[in-house]
PLY file of the C-alpha trace (Angstrom):
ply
format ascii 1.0
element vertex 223
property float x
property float y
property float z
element edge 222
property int vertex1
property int vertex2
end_header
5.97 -31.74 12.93
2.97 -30.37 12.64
1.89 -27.94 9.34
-0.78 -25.76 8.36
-1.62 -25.08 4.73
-3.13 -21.84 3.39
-4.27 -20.76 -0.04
-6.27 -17.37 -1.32
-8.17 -16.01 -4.48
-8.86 -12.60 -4.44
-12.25 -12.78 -6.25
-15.56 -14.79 -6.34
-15.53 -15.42 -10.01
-11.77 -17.74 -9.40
-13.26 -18.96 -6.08
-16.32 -20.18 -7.82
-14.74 -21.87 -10.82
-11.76 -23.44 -7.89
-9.34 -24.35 -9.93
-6.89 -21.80 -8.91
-7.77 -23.20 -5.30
-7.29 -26.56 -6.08
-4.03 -26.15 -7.91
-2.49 -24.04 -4.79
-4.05 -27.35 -2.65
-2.47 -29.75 -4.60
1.14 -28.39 -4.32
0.89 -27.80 -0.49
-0.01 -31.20 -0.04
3.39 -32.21 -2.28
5.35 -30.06 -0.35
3.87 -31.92 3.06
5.07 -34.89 1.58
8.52 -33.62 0.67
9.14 -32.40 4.33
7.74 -34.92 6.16
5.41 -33.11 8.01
1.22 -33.54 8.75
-0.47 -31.30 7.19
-3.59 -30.64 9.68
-5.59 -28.89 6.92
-5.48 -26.47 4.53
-7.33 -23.27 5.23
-8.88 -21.23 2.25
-9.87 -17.62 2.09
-12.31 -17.49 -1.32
-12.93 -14.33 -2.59
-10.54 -12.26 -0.27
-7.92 -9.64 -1.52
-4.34 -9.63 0.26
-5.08 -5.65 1.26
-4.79 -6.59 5.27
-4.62 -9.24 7.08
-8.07 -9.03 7.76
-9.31 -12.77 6.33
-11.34 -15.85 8.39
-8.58 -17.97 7.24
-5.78 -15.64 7.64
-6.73 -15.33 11.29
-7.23 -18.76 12.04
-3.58 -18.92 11.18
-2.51 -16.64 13.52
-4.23 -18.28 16.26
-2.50 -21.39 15.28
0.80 -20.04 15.02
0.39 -18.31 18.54
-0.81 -21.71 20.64
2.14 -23.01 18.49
-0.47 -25.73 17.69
1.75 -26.23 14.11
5.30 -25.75 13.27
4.92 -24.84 9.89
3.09 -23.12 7.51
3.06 -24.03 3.74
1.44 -21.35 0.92
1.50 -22.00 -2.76
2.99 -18.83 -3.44
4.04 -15.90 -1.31
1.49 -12.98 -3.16
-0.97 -15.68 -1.28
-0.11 -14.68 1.78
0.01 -11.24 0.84
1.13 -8.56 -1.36
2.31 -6.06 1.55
6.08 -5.74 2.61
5.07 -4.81 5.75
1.96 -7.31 6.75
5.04 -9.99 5.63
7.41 -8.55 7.91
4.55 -8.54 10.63
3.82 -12.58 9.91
8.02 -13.72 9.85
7.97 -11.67 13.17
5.15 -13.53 14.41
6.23 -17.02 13.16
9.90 -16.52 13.75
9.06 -15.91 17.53
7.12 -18.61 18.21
9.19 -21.34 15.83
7.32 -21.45 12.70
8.57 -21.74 9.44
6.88 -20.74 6.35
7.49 -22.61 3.40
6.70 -21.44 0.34
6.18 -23.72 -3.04
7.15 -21.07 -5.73
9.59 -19.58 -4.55
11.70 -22.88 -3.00
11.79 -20.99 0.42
11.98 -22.06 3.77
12.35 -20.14 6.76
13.34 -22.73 8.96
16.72 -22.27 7.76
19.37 -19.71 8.33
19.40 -19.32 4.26
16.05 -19.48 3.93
15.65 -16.54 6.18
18.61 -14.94 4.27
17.00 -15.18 0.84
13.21 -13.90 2.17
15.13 -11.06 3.71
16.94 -10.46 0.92
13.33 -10.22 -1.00
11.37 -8.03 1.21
14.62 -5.66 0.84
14.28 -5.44 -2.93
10.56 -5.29 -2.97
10.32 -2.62 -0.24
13.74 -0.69 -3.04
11.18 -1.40 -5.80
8.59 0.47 -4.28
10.45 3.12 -2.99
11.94 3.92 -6.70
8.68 3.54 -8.22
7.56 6.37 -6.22
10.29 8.83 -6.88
10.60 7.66 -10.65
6.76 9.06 -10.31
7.39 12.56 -8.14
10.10 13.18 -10.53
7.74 12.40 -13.36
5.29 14.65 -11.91
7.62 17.56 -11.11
8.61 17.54 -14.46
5.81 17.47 -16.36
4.58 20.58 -13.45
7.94 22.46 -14.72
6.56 23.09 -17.94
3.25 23.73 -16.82
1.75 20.25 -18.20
-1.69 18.93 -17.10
-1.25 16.70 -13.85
-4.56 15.56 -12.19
-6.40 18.92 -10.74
-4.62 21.70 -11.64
-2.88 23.42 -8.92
-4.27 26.71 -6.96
-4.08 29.78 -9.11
-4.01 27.61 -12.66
-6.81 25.81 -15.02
-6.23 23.49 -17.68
-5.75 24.76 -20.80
-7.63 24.76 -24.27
-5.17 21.82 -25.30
-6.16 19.67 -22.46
-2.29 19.17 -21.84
-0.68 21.75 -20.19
-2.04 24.58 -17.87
-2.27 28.38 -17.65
-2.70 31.01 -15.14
-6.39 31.56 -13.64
-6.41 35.25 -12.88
-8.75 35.38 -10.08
-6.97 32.76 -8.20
-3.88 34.16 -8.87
-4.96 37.54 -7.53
-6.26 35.35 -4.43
-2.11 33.55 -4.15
-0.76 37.26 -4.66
-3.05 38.51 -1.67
-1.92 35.59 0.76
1.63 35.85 0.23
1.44 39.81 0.65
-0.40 39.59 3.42
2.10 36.51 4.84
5.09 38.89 4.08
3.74 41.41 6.30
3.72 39.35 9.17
0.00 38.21 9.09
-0.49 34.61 10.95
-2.19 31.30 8.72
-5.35 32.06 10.57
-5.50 36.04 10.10
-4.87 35.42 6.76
-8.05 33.06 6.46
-9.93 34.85 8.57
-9.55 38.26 6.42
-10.52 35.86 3.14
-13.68 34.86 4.94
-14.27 38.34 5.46
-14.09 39.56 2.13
-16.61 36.51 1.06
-13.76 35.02 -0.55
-14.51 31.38 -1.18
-12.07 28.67 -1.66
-11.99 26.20 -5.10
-14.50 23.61 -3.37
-16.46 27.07 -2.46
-16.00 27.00 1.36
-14.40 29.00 3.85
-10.99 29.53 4.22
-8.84 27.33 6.81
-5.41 27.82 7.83
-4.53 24.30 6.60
-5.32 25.46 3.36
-3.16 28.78 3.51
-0.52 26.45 4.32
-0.69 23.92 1.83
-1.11 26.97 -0.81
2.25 28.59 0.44
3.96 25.64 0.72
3.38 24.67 -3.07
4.46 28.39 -4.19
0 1
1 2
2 3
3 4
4 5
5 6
6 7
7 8
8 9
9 10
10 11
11 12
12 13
13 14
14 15
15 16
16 17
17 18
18 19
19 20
20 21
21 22
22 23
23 24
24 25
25 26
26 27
27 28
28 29
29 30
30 31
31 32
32 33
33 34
34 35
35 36
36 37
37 38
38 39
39 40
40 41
41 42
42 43
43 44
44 45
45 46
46 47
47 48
48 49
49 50
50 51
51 52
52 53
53 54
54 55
55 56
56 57
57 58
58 59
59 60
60 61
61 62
62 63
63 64
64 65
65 66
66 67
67 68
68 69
69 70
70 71
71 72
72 73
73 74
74 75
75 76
76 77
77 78
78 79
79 80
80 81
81 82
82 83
83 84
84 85
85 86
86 87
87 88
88 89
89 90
90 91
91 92
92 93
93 94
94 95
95 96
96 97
97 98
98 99
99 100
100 101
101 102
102 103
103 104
104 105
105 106
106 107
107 108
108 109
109 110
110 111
111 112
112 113
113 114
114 115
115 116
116 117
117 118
118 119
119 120
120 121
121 122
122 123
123 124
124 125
125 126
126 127
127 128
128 129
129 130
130 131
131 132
132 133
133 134
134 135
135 136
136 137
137 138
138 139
139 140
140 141
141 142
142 143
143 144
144 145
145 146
146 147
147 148
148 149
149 150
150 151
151 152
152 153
153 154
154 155
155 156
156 157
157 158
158 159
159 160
160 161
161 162
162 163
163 164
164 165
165 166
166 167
167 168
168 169
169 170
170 171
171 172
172 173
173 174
174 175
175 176
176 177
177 178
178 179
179 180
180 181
181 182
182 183
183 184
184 185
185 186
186 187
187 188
188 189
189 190
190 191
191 192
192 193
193 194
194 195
195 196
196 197
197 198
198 199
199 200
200 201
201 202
202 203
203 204
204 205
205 206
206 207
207 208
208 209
209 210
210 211
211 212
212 213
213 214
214 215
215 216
216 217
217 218
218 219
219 220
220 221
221 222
């Protein structure tokens, strides 16, 4: 069989000084060894985050898996590759359908088996849960600390931050502004009427710009 090795730094500073390159080098060619296999080369993206898939080396890879020209590929570690659940779902789609395994040093994984497929499964599950809870451990933060009126980023429509730098209080013009929009909403005007009579009275926005029914939205949706 057939391999293909590939190994990533994400800036110029490591790819310059190599030694994180060499190191990832050095165990792809032991793992070659261990499974028997040729390694063709190793392809190296210097200087490259794992953002997209977007890398010379990354798409020589591709190419190479789809002419099936190798029958493995063999990383140092799988954050190499990349650091997105999803691109990684996108590359074992890839590989799986055209025979490829991916073999991966630091983790002991190989997808050329039914377990190894289990276990990288298994991974991408708890990374995509690990995401997911980090995000609503963070809304719930947020909606918290916006339950007792505590400073969040930009304070919201109709609020400024107050003289504590910590919480927030009520802006009076703006909150004149909220009361006019939700009277006017009550009495059966439409998102765009209700911008368009804003605009009319020379009412600007936060930014200073006119009114747009996106806006009116967004504003009566956070009420």
């Amino acid at each position: 069989m057939k391999a293909i090795g590939y190994v990533r730094v994400s800036t110029d500073k490591q790819a310059d000084k190599g030694v994180s390159l060499d190191a990832q080098v050095e165990k792809i060619r032991a793992m070659a060894t261990v499974h028997d296999v040729e390694l063709l080369d190793v392809l190296v993206d210097a200087g490259e985050s794992a953002k997209d898939l977007d890398r010379p080396g990354m798409v020589r890879i591709l190419e190479m898996v789809q002419s099936r020209a190798v029958g493995m590929v063999i990383v140092a570690k799988l954050d190499r590759l990349t650091r997105s659940v999803k691109d990684l779902a996108v590359l074992l789609e890839q590989f799986q359908r055209r025979g490829v395994s991916l073999v991966s040093v630091a983790e002991s994984l190989d997808t050329g088996s039914a377990s190894g497929r289990l276990v990288l499964n298994i991974m991408v599950s708890v990374s995509q849960w690990e995401r997911e809870a980090i995000g609503e451990r963070t809304r719930d933060a947020m909606r918290h600390k916006k339950a007792k009126l505590e400073f969040v980023g930009n304070a919201p429509y109709g609020f400024r931050q107050a003289a504590d730098k910590r919480h927030v209080e009520p802006e009076p013009g703006e909150q004149a502004i909220l009361e006019r929009i939700h009277r006017l909403r009550k009495g059966g005007k439409s998102l765009r009427k209700i911008a368009d009579q804003l605009n009319r009275l020379q009412i600007r926005t936060r930014q200073g710009s006119a009114w747009r029914h996106e806006y009116v939205a967004r504003l009566l949706k956070a009420a």
